[in-house]
C-alpha positions as CSV (number, residue, x, y, z in Angstrom):
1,X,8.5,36.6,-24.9
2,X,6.0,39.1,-26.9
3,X,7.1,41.3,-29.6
4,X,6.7,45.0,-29.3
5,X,2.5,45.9,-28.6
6,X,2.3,48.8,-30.2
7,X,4.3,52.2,-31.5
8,X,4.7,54.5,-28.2
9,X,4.4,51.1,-25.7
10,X,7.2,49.1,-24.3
11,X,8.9,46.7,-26.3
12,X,8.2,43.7,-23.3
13,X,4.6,42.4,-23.1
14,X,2.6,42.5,-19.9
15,X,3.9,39.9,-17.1
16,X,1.5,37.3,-18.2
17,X,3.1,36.7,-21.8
18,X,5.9,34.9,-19.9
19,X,3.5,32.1,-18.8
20,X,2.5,29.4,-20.6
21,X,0.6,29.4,-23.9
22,X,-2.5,26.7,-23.2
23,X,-3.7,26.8,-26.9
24,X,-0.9,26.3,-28.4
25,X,-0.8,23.6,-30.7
26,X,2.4,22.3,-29.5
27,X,1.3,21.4,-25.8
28,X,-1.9,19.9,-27.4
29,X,-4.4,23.0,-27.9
30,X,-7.0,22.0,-30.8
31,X,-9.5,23.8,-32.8
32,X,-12.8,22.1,-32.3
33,X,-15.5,24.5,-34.5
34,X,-15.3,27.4,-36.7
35,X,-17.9,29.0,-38.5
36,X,-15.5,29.7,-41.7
37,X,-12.4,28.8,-42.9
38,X,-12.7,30.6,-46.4
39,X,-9.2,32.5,-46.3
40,X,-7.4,30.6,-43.4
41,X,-7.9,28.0,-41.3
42,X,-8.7,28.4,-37.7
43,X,-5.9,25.8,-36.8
44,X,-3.4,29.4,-37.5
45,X,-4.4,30.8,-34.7
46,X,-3.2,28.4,-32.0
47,X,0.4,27.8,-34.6
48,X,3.9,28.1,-32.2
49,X,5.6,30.1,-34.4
50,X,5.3,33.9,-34.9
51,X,2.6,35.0,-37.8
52,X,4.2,35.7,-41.3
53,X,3.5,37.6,-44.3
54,X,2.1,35.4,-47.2
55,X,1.2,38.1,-49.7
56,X,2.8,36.0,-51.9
57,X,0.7,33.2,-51.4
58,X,-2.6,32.9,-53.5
59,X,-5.3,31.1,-53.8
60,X,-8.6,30.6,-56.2
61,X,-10.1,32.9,-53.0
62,X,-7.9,35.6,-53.1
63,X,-4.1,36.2,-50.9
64,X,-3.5,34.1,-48.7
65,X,-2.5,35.6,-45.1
66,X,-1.1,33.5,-41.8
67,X,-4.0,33.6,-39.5
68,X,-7.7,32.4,-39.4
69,X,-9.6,34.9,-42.1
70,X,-13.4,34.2,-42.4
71,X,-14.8,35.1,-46.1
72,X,-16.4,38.4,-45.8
73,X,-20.1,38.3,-43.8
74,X,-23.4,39.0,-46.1
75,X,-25.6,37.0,-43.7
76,X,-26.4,37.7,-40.1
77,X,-24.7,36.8,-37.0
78,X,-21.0,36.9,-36.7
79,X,-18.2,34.5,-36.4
80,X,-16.8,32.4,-33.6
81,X,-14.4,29.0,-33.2
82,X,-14.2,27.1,-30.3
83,X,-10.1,26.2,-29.0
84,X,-10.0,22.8,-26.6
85,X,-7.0,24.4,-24.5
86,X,-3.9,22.0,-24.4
87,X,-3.0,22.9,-20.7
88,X,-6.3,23.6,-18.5
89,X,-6.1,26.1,-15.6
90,X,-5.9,29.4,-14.8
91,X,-6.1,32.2,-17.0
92,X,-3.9,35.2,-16.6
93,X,-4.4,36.9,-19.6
94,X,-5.1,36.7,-23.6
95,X,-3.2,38.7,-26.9
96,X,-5.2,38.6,-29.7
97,X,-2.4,39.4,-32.3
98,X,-4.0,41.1,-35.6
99,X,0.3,41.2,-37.5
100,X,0.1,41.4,-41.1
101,X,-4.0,41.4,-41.4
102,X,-4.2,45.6,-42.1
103,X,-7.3,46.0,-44.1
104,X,-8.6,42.0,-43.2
105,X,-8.4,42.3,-39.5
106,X,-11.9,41.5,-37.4
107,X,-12.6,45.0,-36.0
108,X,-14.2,43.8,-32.8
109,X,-13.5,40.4,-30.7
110,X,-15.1,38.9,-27.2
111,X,-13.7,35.6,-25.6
112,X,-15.4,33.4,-23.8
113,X,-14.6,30.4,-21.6
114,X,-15.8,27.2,-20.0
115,X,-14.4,24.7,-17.7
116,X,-16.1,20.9,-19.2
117,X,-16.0,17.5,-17.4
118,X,-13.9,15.5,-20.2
119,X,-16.6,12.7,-20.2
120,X,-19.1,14.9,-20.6
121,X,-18.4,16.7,-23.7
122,X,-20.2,15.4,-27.1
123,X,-18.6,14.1,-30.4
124,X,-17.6,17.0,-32.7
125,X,-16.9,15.7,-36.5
126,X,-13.3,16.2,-37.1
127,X,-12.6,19.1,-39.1
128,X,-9.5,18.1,-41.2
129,X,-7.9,20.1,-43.9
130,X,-10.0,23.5,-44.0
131,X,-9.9,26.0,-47.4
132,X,-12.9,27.9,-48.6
133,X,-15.4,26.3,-46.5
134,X,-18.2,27.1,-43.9
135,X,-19.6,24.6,-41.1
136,X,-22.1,22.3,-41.9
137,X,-25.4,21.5,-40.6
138,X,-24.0,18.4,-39.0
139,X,-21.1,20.6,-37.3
140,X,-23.6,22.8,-36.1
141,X,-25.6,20.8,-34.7
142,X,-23.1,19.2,-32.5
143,X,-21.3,22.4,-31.5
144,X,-24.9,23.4,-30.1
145,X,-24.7,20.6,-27.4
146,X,-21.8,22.7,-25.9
147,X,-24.2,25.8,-25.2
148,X,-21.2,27.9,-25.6
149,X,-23.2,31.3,-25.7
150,X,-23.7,30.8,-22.2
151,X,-19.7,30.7,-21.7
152,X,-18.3,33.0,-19.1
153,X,-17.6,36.4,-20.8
154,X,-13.5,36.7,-20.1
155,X,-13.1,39.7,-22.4
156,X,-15.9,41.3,-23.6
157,X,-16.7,42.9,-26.6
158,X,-13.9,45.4,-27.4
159,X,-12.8,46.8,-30.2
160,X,-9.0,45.9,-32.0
161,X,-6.4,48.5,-32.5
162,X,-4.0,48.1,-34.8
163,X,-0.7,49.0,-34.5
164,X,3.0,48.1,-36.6
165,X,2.3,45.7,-39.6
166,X,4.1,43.2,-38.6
167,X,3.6,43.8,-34.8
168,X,0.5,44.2,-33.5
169,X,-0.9,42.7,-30.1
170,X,-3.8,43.5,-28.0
171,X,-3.3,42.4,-25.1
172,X,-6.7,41.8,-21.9
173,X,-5.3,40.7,-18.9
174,X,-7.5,38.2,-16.9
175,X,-9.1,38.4,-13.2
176,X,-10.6,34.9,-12.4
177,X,-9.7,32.4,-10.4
178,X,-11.8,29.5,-12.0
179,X,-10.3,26.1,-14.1
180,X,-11.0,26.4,-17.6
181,X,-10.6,24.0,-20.4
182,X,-12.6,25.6,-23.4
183,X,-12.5,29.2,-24.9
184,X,-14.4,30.5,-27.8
185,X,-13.3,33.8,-29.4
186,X,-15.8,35.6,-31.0
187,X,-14.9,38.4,-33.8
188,X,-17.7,40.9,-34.9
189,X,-18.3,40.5,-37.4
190,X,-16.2,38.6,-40.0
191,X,-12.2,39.2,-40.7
192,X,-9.4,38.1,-39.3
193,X,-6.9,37.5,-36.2
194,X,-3.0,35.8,-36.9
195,X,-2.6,34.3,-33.4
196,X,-4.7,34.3,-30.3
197,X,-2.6,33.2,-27.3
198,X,-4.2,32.2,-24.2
199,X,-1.1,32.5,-21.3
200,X,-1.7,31.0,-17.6
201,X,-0.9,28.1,-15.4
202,X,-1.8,24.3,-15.7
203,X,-3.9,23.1,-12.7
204,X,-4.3,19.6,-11.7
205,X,-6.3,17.4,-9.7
206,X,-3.5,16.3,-7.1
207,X,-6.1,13.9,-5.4
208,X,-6.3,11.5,-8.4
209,X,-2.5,11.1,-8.9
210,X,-1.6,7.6,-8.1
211,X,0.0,8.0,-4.7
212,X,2.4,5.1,-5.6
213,X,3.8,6.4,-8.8
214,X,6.2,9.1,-9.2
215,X,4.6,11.9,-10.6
216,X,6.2,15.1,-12.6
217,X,5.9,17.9,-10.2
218,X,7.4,20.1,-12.0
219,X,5.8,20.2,-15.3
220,X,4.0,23.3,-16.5
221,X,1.0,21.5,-17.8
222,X,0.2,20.5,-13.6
223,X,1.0,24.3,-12.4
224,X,5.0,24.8,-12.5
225,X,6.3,27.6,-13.7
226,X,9.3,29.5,-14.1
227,X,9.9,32.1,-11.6
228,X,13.3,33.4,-12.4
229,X,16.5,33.1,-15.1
230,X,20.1,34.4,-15.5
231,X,19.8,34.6,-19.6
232,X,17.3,33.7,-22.1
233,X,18.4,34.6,-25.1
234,X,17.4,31.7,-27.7
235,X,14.8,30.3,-25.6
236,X,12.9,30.6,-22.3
237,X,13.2,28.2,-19.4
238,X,9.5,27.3,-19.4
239,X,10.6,25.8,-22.3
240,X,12.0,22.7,-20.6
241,X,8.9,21.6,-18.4
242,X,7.1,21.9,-21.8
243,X,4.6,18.9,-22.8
244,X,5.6,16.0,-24.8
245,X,9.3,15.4,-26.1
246,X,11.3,18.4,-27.8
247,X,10.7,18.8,-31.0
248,X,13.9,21.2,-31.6
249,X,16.5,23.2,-29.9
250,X,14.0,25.9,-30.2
251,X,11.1,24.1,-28.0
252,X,14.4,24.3,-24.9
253,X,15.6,26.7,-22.7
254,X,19.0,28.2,-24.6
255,X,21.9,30.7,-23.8
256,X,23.6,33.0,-25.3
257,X,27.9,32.3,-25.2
258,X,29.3,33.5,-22.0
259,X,31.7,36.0,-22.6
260,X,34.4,35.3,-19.5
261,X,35.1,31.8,-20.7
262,X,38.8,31.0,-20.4
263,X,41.0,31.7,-23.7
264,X,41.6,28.3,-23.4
265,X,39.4,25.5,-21.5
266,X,40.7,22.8,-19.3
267,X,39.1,20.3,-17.3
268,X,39.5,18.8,-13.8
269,X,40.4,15.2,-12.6
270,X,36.5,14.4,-13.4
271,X,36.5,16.1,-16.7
272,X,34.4,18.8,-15.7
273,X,35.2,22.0,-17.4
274,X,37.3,24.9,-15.6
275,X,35.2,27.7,-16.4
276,X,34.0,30.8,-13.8
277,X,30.3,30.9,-14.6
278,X,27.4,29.2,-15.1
279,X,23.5,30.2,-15.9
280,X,20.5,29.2,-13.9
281,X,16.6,28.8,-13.7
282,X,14.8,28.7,-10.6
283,X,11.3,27.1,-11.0
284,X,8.3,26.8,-8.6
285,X,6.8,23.0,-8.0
286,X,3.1,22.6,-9.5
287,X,2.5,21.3,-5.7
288,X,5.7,21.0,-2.9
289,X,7.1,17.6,-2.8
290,X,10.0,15.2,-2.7
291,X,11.7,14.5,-5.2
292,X,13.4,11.0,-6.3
293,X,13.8,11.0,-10.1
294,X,15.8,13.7,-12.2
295,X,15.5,14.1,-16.4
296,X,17.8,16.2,-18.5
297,X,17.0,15.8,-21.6
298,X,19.6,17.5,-23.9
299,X,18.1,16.2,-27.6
300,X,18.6,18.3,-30.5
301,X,21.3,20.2,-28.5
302,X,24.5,18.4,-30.6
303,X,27.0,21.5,-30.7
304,X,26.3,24.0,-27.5
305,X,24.7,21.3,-25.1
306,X,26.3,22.2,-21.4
307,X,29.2,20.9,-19.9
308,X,27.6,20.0,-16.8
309,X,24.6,21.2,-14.2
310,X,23.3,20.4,-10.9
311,X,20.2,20.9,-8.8
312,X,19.2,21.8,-5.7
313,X,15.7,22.5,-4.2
314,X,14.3,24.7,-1.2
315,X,11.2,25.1,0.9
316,X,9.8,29.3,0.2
317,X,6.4,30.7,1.2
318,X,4.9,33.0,-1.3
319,X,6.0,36.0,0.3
320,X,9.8,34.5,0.6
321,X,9.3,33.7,-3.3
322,X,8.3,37.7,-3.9
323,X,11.2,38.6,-2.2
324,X,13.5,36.7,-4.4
325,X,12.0,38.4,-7.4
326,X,12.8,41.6,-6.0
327,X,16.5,40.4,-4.8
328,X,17.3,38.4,-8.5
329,X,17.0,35.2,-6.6
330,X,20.3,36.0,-4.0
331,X,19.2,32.9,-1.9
332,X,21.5,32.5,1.0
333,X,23.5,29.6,0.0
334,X,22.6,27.4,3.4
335,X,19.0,27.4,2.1
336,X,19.4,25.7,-1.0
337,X,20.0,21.7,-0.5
338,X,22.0,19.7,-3.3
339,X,18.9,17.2,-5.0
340,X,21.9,16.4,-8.0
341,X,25.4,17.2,-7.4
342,X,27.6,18.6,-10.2
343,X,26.9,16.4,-13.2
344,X,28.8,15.9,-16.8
345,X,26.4,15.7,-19.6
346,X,26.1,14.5,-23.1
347,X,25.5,15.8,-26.4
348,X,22.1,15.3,-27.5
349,X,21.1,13.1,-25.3
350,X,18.9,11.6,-22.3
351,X,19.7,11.7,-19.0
352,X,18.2,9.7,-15.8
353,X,19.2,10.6,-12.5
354,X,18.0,9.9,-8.8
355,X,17.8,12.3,-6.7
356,X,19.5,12.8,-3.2
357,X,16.4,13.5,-1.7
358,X,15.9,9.5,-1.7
359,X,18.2,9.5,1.5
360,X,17.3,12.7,2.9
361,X,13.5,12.7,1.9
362,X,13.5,16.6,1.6
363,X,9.8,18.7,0.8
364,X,10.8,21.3,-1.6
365,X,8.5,23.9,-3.0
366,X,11.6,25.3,-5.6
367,X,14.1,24.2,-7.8
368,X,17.5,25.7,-9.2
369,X,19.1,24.4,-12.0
370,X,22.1,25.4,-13.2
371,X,24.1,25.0,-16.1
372,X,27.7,25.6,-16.9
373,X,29.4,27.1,-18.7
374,X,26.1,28.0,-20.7
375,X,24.0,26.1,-23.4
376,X,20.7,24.6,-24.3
377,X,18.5,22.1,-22.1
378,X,15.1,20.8,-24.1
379,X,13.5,19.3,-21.3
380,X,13.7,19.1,-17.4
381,X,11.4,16.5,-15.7
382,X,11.5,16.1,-11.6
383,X,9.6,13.4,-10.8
384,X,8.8,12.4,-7.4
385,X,5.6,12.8,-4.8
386,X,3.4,15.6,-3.6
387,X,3.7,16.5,0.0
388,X,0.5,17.6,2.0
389,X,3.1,20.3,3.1
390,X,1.7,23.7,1.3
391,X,3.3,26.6,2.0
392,X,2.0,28.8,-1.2
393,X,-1.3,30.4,-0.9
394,X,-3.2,31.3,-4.3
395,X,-2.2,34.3,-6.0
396,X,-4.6,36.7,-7.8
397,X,-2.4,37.8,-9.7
398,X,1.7,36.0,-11.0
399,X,4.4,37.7,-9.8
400,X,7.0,37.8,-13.0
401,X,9.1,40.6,-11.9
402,X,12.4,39.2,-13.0
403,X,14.3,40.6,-15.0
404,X,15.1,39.5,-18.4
405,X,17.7,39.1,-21.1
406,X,16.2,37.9,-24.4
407,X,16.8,37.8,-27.6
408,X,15.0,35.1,-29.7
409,X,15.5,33.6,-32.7
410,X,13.3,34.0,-35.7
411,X,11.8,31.0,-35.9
412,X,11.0,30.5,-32.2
């Protein structure tokens, strides 16, 4: 969730801040080129946690500030770096976040992108630990092979405003329906920028998936996405279909309490807990399928893991899907059908389920897990096969009208 744009502006971002980061560092986005690191690394601006103020970190250079600072310009040209997005796809939209940089920020930016073949793209030398340092010749020189001034103009050159100190986002929503895997952002001519987040949708090549292996179809780095969410308040859903393991209970989808638990908890003749509600995150498949194969992965989660969850799936069209939106996902109960029935879980913990769809061999293009009472889930895998059954046309734009209660934690 994005922090407050500007004084006078809503507090909640635009719609596409509640996708997916794809240069994020922690699904695998990496810096490949900057023209200077003198101040700050380039490897800041693709950090998954908020920017900070390090005025009280110093340096032989000068202060020290959490983004990627360039030394200031006294020859021509301007300066660019080149981000290798983590998850490649679509592009919904960009926020060029200038926090804490007043009087260092880069008073003009343009991004561009590129969509490369992966066996295709030359060696770049590995930038390692950057202080106080420009490119080389040799890094030049092999940057050049990418012809990246040719890139696709995705924003073009506009100017930054700056906003609250410790809160300011600019925010260029994206019109394109083109796969991308490279972006360079361009700043004119020297300065700075904390974080640059690039938010859209993973897309993959279904037709090279090995049609004998179960494949995750729901994971956000292959196009799923969260559509809708009872509470959010330590972490978002999207969260759980995440890449890689968790790495804490902040890379998971988290609670807050629910306030009409029982006085006192009891359990039933399974040892599931007597409680009245639950919470619950409905996700859209990266392509409609069946499912076999159900993780819950509850690692890092040792004192508010839940007591139990199930899952169920459904076939929607897109329109059906908007609808839902609208309505705060009040599916008719018949159209759901059970994939896990109610389920105790662990503490910190892995969990391997199959899913009912072996017998019944249901196409789903949704999924609805829900938790109870409340608590934290780090990841949520649904592995199975993709059906030729497509029900979803492409979207120009997402539709993330759901409503929302967050409230994150610092350090997320």
């Amino acid at each position: 969730m994005a922090d407050s744009p500007r004084e006078g502006k809503l507090a909640r971002g635009p719609d596409f801040t509640q996708l997916a980061d794809m240069a994020c560092e922690s699904v695998g986005g990496k810096i490949l080129f900057a023209t200077d690191d003198f101040f700050a690394p380039a490897e800041n601006l693709i950090k998954t946690d908020r920017p900070g103020f390090g005025a009280h970190e110093h340096a032989e250079s000068g202060t020290r500030l959490d983004g990627w600072q360039t030394r200031r310009r006294r020859t021509p040209g301007h300066d660019w770096c080149i981000i290798k997005l983590g998850i490649q796809g679509i592009i919904r939209g960009f926020d060029v976040d200038i926090s804490y940089l007043m009087g260092d920020y880069a008073p003009r930016i343009s991004i561009q992108a590129a969509n490369l073949e992966e066996d295709k793209q030359p060696e770049i030398p590995q930038r390692g630990v950057r202080t106080e340092a420009a490119a080389t010749p040799e890094e030049f020189e092999a940057v050049a092979k990418l012809k990246s001034d040719d890139w696709n103009h995705l924003v073009p050159m506009t100017e930054l405003q700056p906003g609250k100190p410790a809160s300011s986002h600019n925010y260029f929503p994206v019109d394109s329906q083109q796969r991308w895997s490279h972006v360079r952002l361009n700043i004119f001519p020297d300065g700075g920028i904390a974080r640059l987040r690039v938010y859209g949708t993973g897309q993959k090549d279904w037709a090279a998936t090995d049609p004998k292996e179960p494949f995750d179809l729901v994971a956000i780095a292959h196009g799923g996405a969260c559509v809708g969410f009872s509470n959010a308040h330590f972490g978002h859903p999207n969260n759980m279909i995440g890449v890689g393991k968790p790495r804490s209970m902040a890379d998971g989808w988290e609670t807050a309490r629910r306030l009409d638990r029982p006085p006192v908890l009891e359990n039933d003749e399974n040892g599931i807990l007597l409680v009245p509600g639950c919470e619950w995150a409905v996700f859209r498949l990266a392509h409609p399928g069946v499912i076999t194969q159900i993780e819950i992965d509850t690692t890092h989660f040792k004192g508010n893991s839940p007591d139990s969850c199930k899952l169920d799936g459904c076939i929607l069209t897109t329109q059906e899907e908007e609808d839902m939106i609208k309505q705060k996902w009040k599916l008719p109960g018949h159209k759901w059908k059970p994939l896990l029935p109610v389920t105790k879980l662990s503490a910190n913990n892995g969990h391997l389920f199959d899913s009912l769809t072996l017998e019944l061999q249901d196409v789903i293009t949704h999924a609805r897990l829900t938790i109870s009472p409340d608590g934290g889930v780090g990841r949520l895998r649904l592995k199975g096969f993709p059906s030729s059954i497509c029900l979803l046309r492409p979207r120009e734009k997402p539709m993330m009208r759901f409503s929302v209660k967050a409230g994150f934690r610092a350090n997320l």
